[in-house]
N, C-alpha and C positions, 0 to 999 in steps of 0.2 A: 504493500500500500504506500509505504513511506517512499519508495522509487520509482513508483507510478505518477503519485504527488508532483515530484521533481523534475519527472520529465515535463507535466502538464507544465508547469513554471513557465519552462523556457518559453513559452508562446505567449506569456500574459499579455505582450502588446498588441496580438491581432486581434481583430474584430470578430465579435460573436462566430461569421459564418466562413473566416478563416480557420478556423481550431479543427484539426482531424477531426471527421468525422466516420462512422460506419452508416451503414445503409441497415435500414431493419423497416418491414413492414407494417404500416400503419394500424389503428385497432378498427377504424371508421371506413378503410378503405384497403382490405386485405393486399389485394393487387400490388397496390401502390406501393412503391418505395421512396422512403425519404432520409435525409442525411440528418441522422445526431450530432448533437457537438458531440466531443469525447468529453460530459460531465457525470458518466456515472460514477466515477469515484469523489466526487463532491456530493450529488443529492440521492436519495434513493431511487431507485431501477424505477419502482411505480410510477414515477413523476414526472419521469423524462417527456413522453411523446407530451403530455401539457406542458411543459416548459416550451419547450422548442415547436409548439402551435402559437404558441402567445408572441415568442420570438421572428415566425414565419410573415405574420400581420402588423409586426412593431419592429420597423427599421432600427433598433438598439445595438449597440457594443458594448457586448458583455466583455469586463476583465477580472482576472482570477488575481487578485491582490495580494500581495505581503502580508504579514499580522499588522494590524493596526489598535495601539490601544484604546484610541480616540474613538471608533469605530468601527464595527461591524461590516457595515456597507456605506454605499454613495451615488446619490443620483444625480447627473446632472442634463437639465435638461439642453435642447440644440441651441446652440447658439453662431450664427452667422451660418461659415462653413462645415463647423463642426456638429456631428453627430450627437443623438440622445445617448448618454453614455452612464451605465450601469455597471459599480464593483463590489465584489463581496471577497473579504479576508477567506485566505484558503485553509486556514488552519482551523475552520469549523467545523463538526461533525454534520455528517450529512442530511440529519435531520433541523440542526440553526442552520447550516446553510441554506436550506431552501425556504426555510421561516425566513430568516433573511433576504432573498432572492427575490420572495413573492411581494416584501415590503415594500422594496425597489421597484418592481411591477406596477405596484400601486403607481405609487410617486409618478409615473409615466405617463397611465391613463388616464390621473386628474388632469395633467397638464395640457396633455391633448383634447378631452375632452375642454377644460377651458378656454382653449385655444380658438376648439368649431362655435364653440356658444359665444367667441369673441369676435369673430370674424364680421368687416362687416358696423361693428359698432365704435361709437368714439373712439379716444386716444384715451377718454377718462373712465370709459367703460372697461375696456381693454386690462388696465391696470386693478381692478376691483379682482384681482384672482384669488383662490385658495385659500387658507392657512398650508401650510406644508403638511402638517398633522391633524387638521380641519374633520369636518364631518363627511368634507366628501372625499377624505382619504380613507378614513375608518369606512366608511361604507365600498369602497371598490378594494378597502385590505379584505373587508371580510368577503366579496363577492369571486375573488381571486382563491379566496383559500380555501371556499367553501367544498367544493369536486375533491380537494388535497383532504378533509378532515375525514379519516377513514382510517382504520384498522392498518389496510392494507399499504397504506402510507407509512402510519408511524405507528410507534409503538404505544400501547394503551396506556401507561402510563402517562406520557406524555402530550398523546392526544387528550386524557382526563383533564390536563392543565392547560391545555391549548386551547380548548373550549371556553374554560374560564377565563384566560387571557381575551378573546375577540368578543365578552360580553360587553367589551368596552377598550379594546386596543389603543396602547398607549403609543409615544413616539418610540419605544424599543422595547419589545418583549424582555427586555432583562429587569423592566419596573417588576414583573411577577415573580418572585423567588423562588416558587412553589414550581416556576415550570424551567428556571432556572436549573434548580437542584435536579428537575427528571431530566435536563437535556448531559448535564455534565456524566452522567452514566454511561453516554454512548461517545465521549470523547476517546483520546487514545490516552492511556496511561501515562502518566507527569505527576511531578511532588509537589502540585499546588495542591492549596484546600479552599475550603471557605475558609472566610475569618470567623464567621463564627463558633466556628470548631473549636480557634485555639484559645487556653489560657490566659488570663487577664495577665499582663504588662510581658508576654511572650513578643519574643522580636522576630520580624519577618524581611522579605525582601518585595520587592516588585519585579516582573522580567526588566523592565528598563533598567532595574539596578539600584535603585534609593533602599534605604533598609527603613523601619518603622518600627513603633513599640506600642504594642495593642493597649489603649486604654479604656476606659467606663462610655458604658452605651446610652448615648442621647437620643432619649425617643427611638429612631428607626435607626441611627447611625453609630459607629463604632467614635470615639475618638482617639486620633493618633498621631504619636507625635514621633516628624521626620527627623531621623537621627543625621541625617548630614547636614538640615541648615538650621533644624530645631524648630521649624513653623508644626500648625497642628494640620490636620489632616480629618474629613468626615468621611467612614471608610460605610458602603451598605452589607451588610450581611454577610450579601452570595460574592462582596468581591473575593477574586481566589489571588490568593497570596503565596510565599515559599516559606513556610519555619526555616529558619537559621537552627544548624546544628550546635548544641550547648558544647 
């Protein structure tokens, strides 16, 4: 898996329908054959032929990202000469990545949609778009995920928490810790935890590399203070962290 990962790498800069693909035949049209990206080792098998229908109608570039700690994914929409362009970190298990993927999705179809409903009317009309995380994101995240909430997608635990998550989808599924804690099962084995695992004034690290000293929890957050400049720090729960060997 891990050298399957690495080769996908090499190609992050092409566009969506650059990326190897294989040919498999479709569910709606036996006959047919059509070209996969090569993302089954990103999201599950189940997902694919709707991935890549949604992709077939929505001119997008997709890119398979670094880790990022800031983010998950990224949308942006065209702008001039360039392309609607969609990335998600590669180091997510392939059930957030496609919770990820579909979020990005969204992002895409309000904009377009806003776009046709724009067309056509003022300069001042034009401007009146969205929230980014709006009501009419929430409603095309859930209308996108909705074919995806299935057994046969993800695993029941998980889907149990995903459900709860889209009674009211926030701007990052990482708000719900509950569907947090079921995604982190299906990661690949590393010596993070949660914080809330460990012991009160236990010192930890970040992958960036700053070290921390777990302090007393305020309300929903941990307080922590960074051992290399000494500022404090509001850590949530599910962040996953490295214990420092004693």
């Amino acid at each position: 898996m891990h050298s399957q990962k690495k080769a996908f790498l090499n190609q992050l800069t092409l566009p969506f329908f650059a990326i190897k693909s294989e040919p498999v035949p479709t569910s709606s049209s036996p006959g047919k054959r059509v070209k996969i990206p090569d993302l089954h080792n990103f999201i599950p098998e189940t997902s694919l032929q709707y991935v890549l229908d949604w992709f077939q109608v929505n001119p997008v570039h997709l890119r398979i990202s670094k880790a990022r700690s800031s983010k998950f994914g990224d949308y942006r929409a065209p702008f001039k000469k360039f392309p609607a362009r969609i990335s998600v970190n590669h180091n997510l298990n392939k059930f957030d990545f496609l919770i990820t993927l579909v979020h990005e999705m969204a992002h895409h179809d309000v904009w377009r949609q806003a776009m046709e409903l724009a067309h056509g009317f003022s300069l001042r009309h034009r401007k009146l778009r969205p929230l980014p995380h709006g009501k009419e994101w929430k409603a095309q995240y859930r209308n996108l995920m909705q074919p995806l909430m299935t057994g046969i997608v993800f695993p029941e635990d998980v889907l149990h928490h995903l459900k709860s998550y889209f009674e009211n989808p926030r701007s990052s599924s990482k708000s719900n810790e509950n569907l947090v804690v079921a995604l982190k099962k299906y990661d690949d084995p590393d010596n993070s935890v949660f914080i809330e695992s460990l012991a009160f004034d236990t010192v930890f690290t970040l992958p960036a590399g700053r070290t921390f000293r777990k302090g007393e929890k305020l309300r929903k957050r941990y307080r922590c203070v960074c051992l290399n400049n000494g500022r404090v720090y509001l850590f949530s729960p599910t962040a996953r962290v490295m214990p420092t060997l004693n």
